[in-house]
Each structure stands twice: as C-alpha cells, then as structure tokens.
N, CA, C and O atoms as a GROMACS GRO file, in nm:
protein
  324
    1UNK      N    1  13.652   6.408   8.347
    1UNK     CA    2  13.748   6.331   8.423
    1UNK      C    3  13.722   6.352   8.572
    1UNK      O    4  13.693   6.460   8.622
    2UNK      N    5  13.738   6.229   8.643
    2UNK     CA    6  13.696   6.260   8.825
    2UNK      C    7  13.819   6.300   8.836
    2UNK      O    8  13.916   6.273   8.765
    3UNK      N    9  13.813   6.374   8.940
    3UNK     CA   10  13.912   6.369   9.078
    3UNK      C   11  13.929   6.339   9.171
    3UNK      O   12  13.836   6.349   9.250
    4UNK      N   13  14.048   6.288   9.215
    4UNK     CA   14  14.054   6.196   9.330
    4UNK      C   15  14.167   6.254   9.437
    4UNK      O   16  14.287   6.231   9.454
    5UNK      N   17  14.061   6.345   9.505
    5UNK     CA   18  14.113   6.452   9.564
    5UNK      C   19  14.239   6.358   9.656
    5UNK      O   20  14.240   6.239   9.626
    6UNK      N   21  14.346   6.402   9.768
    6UNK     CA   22  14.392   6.311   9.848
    6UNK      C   23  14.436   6.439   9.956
    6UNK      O   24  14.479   6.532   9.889
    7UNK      N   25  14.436   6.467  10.091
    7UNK     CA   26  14.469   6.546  10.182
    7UNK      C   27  14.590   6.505  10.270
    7UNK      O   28  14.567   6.425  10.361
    8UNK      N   29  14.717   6.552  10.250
    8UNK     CA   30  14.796   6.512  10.369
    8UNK      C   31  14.835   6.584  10.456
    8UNK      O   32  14.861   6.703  10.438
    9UNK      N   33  14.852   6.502  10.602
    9UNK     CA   34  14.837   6.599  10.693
    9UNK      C   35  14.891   6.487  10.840
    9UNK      O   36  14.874   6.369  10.873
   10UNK      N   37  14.954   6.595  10.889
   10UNK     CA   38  15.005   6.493  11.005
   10UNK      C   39  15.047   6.560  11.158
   10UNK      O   40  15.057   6.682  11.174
   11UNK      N   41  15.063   6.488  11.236
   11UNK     CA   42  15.101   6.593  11.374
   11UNK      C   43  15.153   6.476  11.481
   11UNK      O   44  15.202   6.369  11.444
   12UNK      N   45  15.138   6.509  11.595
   12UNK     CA   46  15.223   6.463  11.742
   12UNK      C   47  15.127   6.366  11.810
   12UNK      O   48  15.068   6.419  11.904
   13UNK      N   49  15.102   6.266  11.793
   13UNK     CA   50  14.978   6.153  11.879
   13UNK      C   51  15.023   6.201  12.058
   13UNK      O   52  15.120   6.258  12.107
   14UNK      N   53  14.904   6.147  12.112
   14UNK     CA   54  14.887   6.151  12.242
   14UNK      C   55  14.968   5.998  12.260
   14UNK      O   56  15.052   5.997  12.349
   15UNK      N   57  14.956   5.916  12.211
   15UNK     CA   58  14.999   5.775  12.217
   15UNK      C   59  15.003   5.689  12.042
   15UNK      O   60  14.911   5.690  11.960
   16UNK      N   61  15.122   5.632  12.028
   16UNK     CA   62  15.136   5.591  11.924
   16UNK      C   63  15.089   5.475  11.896
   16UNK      O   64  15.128   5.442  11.784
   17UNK      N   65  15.034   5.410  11.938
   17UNK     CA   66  14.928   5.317  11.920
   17UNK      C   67  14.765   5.284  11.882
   17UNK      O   68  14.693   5.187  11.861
   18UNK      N   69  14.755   5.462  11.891
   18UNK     CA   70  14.611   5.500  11.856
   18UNK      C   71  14.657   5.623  11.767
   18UNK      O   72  14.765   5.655  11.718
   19UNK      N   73  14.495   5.694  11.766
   19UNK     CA   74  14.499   5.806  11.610
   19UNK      C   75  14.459   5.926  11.678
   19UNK      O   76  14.374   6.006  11.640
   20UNK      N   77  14.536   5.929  11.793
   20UNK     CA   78  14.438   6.114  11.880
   20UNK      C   79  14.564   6.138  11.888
   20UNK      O   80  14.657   6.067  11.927
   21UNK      N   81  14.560   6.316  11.824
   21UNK     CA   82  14.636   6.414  11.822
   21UNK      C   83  14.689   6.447  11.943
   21UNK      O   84  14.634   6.409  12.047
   22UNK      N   85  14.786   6.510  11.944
   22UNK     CA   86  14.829   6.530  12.105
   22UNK      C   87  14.753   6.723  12.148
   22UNK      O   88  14.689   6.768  12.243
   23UNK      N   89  14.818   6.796  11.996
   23UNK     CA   90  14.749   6.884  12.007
   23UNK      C   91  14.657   6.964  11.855
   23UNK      O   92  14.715   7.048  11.786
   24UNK      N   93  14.540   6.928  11.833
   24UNK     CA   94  14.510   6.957  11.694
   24UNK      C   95  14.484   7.106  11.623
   24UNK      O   96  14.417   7.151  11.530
   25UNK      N   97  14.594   7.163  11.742
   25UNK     CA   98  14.582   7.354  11.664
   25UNK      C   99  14.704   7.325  11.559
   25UNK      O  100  14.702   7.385  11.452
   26UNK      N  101  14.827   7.218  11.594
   26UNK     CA  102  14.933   7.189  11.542
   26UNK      C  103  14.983   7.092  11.458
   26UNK      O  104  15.094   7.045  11.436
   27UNK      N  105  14.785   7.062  11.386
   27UNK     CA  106  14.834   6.937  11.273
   27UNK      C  107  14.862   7.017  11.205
   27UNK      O  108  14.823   7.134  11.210
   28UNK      N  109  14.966   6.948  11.097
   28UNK     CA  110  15.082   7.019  11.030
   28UNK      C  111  14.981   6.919  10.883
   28UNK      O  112  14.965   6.797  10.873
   29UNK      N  113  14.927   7.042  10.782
   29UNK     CA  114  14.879   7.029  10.681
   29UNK      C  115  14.945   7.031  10.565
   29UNK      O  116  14.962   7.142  10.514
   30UNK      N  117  15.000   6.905  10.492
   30UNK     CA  118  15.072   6.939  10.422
   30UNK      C  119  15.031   6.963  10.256
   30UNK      O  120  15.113   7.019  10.183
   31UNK      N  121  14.898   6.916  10.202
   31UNK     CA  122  14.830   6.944  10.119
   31UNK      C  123  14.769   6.914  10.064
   31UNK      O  124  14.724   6.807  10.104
   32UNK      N  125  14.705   6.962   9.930
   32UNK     CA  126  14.572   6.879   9.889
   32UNK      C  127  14.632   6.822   9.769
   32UNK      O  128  14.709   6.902   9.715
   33UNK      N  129  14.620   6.690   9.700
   33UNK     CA  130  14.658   6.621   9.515
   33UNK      C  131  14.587   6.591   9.490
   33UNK      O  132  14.482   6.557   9.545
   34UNK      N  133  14.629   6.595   9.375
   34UNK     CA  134  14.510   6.571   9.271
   34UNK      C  135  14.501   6.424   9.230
   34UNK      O  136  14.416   6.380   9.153
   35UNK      N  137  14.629   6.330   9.308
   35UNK     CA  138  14.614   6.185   9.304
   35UNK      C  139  14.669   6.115   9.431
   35UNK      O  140  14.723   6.172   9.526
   36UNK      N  141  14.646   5.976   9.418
   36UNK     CA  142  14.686   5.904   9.520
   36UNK      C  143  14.883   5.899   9.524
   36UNK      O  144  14.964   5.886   9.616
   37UNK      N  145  14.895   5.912   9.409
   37UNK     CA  146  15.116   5.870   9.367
   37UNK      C  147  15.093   5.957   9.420
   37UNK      O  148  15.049   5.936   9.533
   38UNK      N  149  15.110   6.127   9.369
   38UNK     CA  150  15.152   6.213   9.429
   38UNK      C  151  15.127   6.273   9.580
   38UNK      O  152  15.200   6.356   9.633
   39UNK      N  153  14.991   6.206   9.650
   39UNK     CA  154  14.994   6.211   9.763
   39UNK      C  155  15.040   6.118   9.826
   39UNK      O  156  15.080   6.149   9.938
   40UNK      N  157  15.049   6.015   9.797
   40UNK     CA  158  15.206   5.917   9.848
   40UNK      C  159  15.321   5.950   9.859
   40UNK      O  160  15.370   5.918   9.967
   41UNK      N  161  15.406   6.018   9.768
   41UNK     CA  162  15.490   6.056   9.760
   41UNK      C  163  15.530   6.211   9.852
   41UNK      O  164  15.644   6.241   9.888
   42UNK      N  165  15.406   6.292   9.875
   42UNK     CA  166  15.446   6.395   9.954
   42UNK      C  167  15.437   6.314  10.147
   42UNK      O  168  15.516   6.327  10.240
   43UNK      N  169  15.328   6.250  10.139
   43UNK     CA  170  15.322   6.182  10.293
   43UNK      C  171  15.482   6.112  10.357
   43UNK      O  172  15.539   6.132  10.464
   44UNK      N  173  15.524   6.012  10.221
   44UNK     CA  174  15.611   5.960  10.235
   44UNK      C  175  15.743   6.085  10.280
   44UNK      O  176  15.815   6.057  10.375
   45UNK      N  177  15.758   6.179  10.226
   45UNK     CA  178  15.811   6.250  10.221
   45UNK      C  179  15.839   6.338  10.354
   45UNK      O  180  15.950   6.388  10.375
   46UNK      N  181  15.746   6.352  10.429
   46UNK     CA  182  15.698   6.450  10.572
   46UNK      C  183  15.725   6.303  10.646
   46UNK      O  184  15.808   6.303  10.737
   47UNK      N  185  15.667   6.192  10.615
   47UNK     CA  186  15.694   6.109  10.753
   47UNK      C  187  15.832   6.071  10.758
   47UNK      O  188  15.859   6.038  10.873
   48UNK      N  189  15.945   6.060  10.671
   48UNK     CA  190  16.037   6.031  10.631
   48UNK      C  191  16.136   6.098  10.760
   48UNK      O  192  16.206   6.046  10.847
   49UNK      N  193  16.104   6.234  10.725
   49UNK     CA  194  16.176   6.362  10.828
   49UNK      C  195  16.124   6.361  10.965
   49UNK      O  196  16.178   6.434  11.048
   50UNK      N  197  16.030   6.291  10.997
   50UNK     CA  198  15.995   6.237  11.105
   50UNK      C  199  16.043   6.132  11.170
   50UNK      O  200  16.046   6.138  11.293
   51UNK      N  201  16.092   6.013  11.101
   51UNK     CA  202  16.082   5.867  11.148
   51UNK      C  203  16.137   5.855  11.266
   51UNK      O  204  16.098   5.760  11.333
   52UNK      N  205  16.261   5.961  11.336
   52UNK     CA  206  16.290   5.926  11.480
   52UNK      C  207  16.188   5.929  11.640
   52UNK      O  208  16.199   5.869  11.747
   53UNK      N  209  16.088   6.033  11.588
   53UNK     CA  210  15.990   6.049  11.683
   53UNK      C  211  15.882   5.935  11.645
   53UNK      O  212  15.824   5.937  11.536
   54UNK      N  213  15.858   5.827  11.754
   54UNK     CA  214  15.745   5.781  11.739
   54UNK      C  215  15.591   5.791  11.768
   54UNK      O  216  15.507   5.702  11.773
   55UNK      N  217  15.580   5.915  11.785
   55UNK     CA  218  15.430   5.989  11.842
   55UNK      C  219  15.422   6.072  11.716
   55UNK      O  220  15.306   6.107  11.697
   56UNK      N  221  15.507   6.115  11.621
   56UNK     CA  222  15.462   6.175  11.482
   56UNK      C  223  15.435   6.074  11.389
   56UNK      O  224  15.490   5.966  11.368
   57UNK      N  225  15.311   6.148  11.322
   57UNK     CA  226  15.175   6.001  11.222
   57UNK      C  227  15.168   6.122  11.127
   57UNK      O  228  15.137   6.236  11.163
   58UNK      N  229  15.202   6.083  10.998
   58UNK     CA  230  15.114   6.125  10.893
   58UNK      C  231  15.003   6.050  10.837
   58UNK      O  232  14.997   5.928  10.844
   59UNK      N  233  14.898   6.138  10.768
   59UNK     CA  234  14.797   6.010  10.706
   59UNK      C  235  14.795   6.081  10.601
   59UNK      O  236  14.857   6.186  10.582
   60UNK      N  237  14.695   6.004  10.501
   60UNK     CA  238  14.653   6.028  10.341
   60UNK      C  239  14.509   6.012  10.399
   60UNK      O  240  14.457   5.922  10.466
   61UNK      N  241  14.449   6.165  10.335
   61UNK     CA  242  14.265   6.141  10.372
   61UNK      C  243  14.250   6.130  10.205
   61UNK      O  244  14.318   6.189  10.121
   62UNK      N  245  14.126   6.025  10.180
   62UNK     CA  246  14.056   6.018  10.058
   62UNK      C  247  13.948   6.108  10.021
   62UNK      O  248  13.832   6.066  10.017
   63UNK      N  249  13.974   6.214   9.997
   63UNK     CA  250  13.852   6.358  10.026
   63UNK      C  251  13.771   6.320   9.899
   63UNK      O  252  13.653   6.356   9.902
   64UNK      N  253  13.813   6.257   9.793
   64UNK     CA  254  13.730   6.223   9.669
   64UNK      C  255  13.589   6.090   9.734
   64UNK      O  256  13.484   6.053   9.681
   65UNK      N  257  13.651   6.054   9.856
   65UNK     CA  258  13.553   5.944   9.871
   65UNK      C  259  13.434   6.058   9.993
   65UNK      O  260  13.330   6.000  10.025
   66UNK      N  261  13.441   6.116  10.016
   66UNK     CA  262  13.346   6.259  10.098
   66UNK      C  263  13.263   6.298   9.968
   66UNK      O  264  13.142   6.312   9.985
   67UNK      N  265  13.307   6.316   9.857
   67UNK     CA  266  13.273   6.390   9.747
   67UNK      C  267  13.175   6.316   9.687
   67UNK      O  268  13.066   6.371   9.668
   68UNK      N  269  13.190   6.197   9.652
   68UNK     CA  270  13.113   6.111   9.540
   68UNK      C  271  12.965   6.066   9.590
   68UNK      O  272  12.939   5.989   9.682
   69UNK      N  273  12.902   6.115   9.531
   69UNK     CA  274  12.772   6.130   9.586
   69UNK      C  275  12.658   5.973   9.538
   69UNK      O  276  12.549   5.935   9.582
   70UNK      N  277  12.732   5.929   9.450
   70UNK     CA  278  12.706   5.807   9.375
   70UNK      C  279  12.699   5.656   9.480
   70UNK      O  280  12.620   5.561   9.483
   71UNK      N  281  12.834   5.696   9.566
   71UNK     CA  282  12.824   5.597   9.641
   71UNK      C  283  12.790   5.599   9.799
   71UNK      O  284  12.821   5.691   9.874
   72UNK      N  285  12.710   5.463   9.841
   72UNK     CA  286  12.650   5.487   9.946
   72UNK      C  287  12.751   5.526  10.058
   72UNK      O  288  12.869   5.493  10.044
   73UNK      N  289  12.710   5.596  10.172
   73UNK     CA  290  12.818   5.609  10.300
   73UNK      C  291  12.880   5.521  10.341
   73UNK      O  292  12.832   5.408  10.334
   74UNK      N  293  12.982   5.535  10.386
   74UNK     CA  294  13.082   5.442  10.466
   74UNK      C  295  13.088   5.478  10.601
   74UNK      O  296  13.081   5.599  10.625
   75UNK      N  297  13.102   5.382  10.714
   75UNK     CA  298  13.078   5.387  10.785
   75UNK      C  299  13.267   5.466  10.867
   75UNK      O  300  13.360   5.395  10.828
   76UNK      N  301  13.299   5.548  10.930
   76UNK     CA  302  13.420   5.582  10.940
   76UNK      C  303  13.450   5.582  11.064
   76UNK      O  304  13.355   5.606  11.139
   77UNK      N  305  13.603   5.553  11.139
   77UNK     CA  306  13.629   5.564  11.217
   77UNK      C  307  13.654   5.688  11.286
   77UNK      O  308  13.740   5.753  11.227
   78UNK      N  309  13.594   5.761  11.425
   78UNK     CA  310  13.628   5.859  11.466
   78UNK      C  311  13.781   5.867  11.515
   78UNK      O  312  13.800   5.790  11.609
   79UNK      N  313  13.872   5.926  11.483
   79UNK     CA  314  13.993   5.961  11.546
   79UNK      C  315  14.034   6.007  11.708
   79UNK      O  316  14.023   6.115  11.765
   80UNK      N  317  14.079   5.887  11.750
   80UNK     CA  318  14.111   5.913  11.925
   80UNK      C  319  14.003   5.763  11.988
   80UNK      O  320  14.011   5.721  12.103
   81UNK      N  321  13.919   5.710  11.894
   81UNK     CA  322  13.848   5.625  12.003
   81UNK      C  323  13.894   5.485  11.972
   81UNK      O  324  13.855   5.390  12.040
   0.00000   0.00000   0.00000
C-alpha cells in the first residue's frame, strides 16, 4: 500500500498576499498524515484558531509527491518569490 505522506505547517507571512514567512525559526509545525482527510482536517483546524490575523497561512505539503520516484519532477514554486 503507498503512502501519501501530507505535512502541516504554518506561521506569520511578511505580507498576505504572497508565501514568505515573516520569521521561519517560528513556523509552527503541526504534523505529518498519513492522508490527505486527515491532513485537511488538522490544517483546517490550526487555521480556524487563526482566522482573525490575516498574515497567519497554513499549508498542506504533499511530501508523498517528493517521494515517488516513478514520476517525473515537477517544476515548484519557491516560497517568498
């Protein structure tokens, strides 16, 4: 059976209109699943307790798509540009 790893993790933007951290000693890691629901459900969960600040971003990383060696690279966006 694969795994489809999922990483959530979130912190304070420099500007909420882009994806750069304000400070990245203080992304706030919230963990690794073993699926996409349940890492939905924890993201949803952390941004939830957030929603009044608009410079706090959680994301969902696809760490299963780093992993799979089957498929060719994707081309990815660097964070902050």
């Amino acid at each position: 059976m694969t795994q489809r790893l999922h990483l959530v993790f979130g912190g304070e933007l420099i500007d909420p209109t882009k994806n750069a951290f304000k400070d990245v000693d203080d992304i706030h890691i919230v963990g690794m699943f073993p699926d996409y629901a349940t890492a939905y459900d924890a993201w949803k969960s952390e941004a939830q307790k957030t929603v009044d600040n608009a410079h706090m971003r959680y994301f969902i990383a696809h760490i299963h798509r780093l992993r799979d060696e089957e498929t060719a690279a994707s081309s990815t966006e660097e964070l902050g540009d």
